[in-house]
C-alpha positions as CSV (number, residue, x, y, z in Angstrom):
1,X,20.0,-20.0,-2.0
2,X,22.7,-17.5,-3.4
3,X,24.6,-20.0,-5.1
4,X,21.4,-20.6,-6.8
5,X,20.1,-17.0,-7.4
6,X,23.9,-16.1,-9.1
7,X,23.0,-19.4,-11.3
8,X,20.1,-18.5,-12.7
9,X,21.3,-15.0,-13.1
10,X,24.2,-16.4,-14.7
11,X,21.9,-18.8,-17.1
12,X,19.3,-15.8,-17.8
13,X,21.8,-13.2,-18.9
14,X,23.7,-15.6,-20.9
15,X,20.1,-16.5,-22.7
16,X,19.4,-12.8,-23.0
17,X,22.1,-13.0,-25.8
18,X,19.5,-14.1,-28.0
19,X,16.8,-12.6,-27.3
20,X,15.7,-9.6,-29.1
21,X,14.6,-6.7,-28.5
22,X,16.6,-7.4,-25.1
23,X,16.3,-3.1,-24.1
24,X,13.5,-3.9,-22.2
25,X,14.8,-7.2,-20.5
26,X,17.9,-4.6,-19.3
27,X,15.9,-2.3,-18.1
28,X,14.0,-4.4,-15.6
29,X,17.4,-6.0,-15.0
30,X,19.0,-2.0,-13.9
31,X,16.3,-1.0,-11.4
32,X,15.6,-4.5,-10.0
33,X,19.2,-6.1,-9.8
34,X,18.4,-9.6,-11.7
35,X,17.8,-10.4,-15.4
36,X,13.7,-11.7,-16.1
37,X,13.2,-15.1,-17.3
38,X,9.8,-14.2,-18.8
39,X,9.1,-10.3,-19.5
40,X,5.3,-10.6,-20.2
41,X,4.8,-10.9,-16.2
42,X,6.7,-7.5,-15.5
43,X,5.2,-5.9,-18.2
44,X,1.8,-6.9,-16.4
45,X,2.7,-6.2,-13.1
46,X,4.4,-2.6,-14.3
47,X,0.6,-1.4,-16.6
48,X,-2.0,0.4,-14.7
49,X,-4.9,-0.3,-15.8
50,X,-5.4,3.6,-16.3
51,X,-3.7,3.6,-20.1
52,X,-6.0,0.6,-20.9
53,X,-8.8,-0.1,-22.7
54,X,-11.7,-1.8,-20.7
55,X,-11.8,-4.7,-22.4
56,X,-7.8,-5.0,-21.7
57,X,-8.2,-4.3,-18.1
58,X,-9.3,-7.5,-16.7
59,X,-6.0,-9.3,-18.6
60,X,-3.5,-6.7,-19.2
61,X,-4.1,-4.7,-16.1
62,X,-1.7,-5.4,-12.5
63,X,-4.6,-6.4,-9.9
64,X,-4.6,-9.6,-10.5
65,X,-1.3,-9.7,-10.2
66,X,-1.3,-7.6,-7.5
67,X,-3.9,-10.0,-5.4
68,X,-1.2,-12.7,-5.7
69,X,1.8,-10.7,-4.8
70,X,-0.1,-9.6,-1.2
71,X,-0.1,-13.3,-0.4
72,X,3.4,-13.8,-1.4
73,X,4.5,-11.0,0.4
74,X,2.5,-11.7,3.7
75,X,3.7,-15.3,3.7
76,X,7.3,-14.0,3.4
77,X,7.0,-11.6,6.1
78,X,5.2,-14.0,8.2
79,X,8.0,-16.2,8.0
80,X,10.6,-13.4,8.6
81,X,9.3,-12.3,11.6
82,X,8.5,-16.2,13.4
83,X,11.9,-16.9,12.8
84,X,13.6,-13.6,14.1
85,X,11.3,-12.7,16.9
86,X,11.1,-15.9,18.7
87,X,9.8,-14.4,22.2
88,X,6.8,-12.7,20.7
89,X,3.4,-14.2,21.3
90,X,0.7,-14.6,18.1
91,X,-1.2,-10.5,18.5
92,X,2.4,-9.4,19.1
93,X,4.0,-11.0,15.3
94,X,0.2,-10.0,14.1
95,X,0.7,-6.3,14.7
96,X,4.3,-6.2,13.4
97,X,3.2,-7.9,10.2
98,X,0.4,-5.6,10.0
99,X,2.9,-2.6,9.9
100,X,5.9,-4.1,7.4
101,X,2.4,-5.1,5.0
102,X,-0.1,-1.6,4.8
103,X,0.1,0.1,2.2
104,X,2.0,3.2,3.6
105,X,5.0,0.8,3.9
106,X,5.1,-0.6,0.7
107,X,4.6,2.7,-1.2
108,X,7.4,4.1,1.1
109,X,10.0,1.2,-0.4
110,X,8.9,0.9,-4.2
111,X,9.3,4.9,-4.3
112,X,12.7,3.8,-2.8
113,X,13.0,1.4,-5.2
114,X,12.5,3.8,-8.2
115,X,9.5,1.7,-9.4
116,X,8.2,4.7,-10.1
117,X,10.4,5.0,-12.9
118,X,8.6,2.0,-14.2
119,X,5.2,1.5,-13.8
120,X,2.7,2.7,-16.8
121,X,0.0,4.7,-15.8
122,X,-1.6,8.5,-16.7
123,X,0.3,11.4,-15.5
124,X,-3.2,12.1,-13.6
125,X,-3.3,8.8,-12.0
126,X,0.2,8.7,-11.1
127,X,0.1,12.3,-9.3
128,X,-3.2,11.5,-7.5
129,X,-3.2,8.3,-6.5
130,X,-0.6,7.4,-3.9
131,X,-1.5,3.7,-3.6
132,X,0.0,3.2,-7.4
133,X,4.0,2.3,-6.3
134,X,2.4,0.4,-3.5
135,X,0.3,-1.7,-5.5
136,X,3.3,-2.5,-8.2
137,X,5.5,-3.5,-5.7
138,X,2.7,-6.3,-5.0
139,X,2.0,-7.0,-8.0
140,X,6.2,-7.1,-9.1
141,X,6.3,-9.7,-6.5
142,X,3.6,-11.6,-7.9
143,X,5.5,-11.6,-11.0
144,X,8.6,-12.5,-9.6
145,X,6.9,-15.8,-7.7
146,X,5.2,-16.7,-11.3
147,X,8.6,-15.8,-13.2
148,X,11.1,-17.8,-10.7
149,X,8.9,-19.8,-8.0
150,X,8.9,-19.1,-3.9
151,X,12.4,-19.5,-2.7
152,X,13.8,-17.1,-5.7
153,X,10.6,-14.3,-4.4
154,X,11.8,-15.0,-0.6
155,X,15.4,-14.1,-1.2
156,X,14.8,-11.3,-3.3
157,X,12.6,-9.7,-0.4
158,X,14.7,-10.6,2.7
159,X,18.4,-10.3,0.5
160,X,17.4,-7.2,-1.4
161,X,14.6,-5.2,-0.4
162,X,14.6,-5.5,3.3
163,X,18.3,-5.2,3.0
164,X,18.5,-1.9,0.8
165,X,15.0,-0.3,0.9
166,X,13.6,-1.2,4.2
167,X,14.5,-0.6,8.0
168,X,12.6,-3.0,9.7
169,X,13.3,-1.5,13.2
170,X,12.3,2.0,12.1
171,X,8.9,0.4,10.2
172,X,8.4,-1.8,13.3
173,X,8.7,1.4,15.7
174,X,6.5,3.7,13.8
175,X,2.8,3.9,13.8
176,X,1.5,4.9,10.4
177,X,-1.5,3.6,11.3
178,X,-3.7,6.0,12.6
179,X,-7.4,4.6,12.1
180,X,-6.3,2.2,15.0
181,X,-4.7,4.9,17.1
182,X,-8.2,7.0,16.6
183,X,-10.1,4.2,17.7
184,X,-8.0,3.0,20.3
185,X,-8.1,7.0,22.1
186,X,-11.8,6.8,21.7
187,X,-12.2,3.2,23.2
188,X,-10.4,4.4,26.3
189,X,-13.2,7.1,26.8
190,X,-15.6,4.7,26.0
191,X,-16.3,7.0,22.6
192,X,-18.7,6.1,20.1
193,X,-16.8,6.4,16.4
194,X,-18.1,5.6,12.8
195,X,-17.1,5.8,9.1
196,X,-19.2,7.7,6.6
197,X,-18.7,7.4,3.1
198,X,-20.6,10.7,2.2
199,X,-19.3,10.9,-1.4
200,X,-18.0,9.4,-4.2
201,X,-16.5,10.9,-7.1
202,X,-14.2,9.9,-10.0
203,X,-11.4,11.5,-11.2
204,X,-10.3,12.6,-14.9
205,X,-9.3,8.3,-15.7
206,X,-12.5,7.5,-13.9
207,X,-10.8,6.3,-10.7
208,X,-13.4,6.3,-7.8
209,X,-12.2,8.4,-5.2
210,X,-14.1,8.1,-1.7
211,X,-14.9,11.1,0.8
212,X,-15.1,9.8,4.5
213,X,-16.3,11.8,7.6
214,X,-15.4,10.4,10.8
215,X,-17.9,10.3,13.4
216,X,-17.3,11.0,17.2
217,X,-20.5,10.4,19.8
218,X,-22.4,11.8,16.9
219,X,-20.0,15.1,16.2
220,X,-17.6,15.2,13.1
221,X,-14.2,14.8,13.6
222,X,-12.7,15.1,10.1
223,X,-13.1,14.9,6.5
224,X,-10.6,12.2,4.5
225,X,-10.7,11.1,0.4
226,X,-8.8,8.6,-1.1
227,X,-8.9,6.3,-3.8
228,X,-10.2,3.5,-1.5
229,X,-12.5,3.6,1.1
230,X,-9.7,2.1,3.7
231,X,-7.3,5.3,2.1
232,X,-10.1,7.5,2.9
233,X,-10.4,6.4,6.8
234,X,-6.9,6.5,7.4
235,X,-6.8,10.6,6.3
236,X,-10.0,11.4,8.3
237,X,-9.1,9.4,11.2
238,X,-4.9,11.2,11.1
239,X,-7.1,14.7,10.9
240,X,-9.6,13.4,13.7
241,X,-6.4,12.6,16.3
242,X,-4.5,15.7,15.8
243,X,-8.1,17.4,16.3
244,X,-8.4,16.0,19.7
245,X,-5.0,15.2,20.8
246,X,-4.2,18.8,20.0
247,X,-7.6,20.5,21.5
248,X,-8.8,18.2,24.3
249,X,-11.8,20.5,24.3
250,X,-12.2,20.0,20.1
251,X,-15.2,17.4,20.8
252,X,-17.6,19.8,23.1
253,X,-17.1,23.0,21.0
254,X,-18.1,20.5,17.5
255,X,-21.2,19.5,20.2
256,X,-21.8,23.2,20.8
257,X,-21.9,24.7,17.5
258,X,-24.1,21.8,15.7
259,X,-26.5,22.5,18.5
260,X,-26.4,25.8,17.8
261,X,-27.0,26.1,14.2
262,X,-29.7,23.5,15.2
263,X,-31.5,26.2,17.1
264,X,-30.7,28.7,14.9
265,X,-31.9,26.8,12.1
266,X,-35.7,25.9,14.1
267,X,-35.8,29.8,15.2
268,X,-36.5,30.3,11.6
């Protein structure tokens, strides 16, 4: 597959000589490390749909491209990890997948990657929501599969990305993920937890951004907001565990003071 990537790199640059303007081509060719065959799809994958118009959005905008990208990536991944961990059973190359995929991952390599210096979106946008990086990185890979095909996406991921952006081992070791650590402590203690979406507001580009309580037995745990209602449960549920991990007691003082503004509040 090398021998083929240098060709087509070899082909694309020497066609770059005609095209014009080519600023733009180099540009993409800088911060990703190989020349595009057809610009249009980066320049999709790189526009928030936060400078467009609505009636641009549904074309112009990166979700769709963003939807396809996920796949790509997950089938890559998938593949990776069958091949290299042979030993480990179907929930074991689940979970791993599950932590080189969320979206805490891939944020973590495109700001690595510098596609920050890329993407085209409002200042506000940019500086509130932290999903944005994430999200182009999925939808730069669905632009890479439409520009070049499959093979060209899966040795871009595992020959440059996971080489010079991504530590497997240290993803694969971590645990970002701390809905399912909150719901795995509270399963062991055979705790009752819900989600709440108790508001919903939207922000300066009219980006809905979700508040989420966490529920305990009935007692709040911890406030979260996000620009999505899975970002949203992730933040209450990281407050929530440091709550009780840190206070093992946090639960039964909650208990206590609700019921006593309850009886504060009927005394009246």
């Amino acid at each position: 597959m090398k021998v083929k990537f240098l060709i087509n790199e070899v082909l694309n640059r020497v066609r770059l000589l005609w095209v014009s303007p080519k600023e733009d081509y180099l540009v993409i060719q800088k911060q990703l490390g190989f020349t595009p065959h057809n610009l249009d799809y980066y320049t999709v994958a790189l526009s928030h749909k936060s400078i467009l118009s609505k009636k641009e959005r549904e074309s112009k905008s990166n979700e769709r491209l963003e939807y396809l990208g996920d796949a790509v990536i997950e089938t890559i991944v998938s593949d990776i990890l069958y091949k290299r961990y042979k030993d480990a059973n179907e929930g074991e190359l689940t979970n791993m997948r599950v932590k080189l995929v969320q979206r805490g991952t891939l944020n973590r390599v495109a700001e690595k990657m510098g596609l920050q210096k890329l993407i085209k979106t409002s200042t506000m946008n940019k500086t509130h929501n932290f999903n944005v990086n994430g999200n182009a990185l999925e939808a730069l890979m669905g632009a890479i599969y439409l520009d070049k095909g499959f093979d060209f996406s899966y040795y871009y991921w595992e020959n440059h990305i996971l080489k010079n952006y991504m530590d497997m081992s240290l993803e694969l070791n971590s645990d970002h993920d701390y809905k399912s650590k909150l719901i795995e402590w509270c399963q062991k203690r055979h705790l009752r937890i819900d989600y709440k979406v108790v508001e919903e507001s939207k922000d300066s580009d009219h980006n809905i951004i979700f508040k989420t309580e966490v529920v305990i037995n009935n007692t709040h745990g911890g406030f979260g907001t996000g620009y999505s209602k899975k970002e949203s449960q992730q933040m209450a549920s990281r407050i929530a565990y440091y709550k009780l991990t840190e206070d093992k007691n946090y639960l039964r003082k909650e208990k206590q003071n609700r019921d006593s503004e309850e009886d504060n509040s009927s005394s009246k």
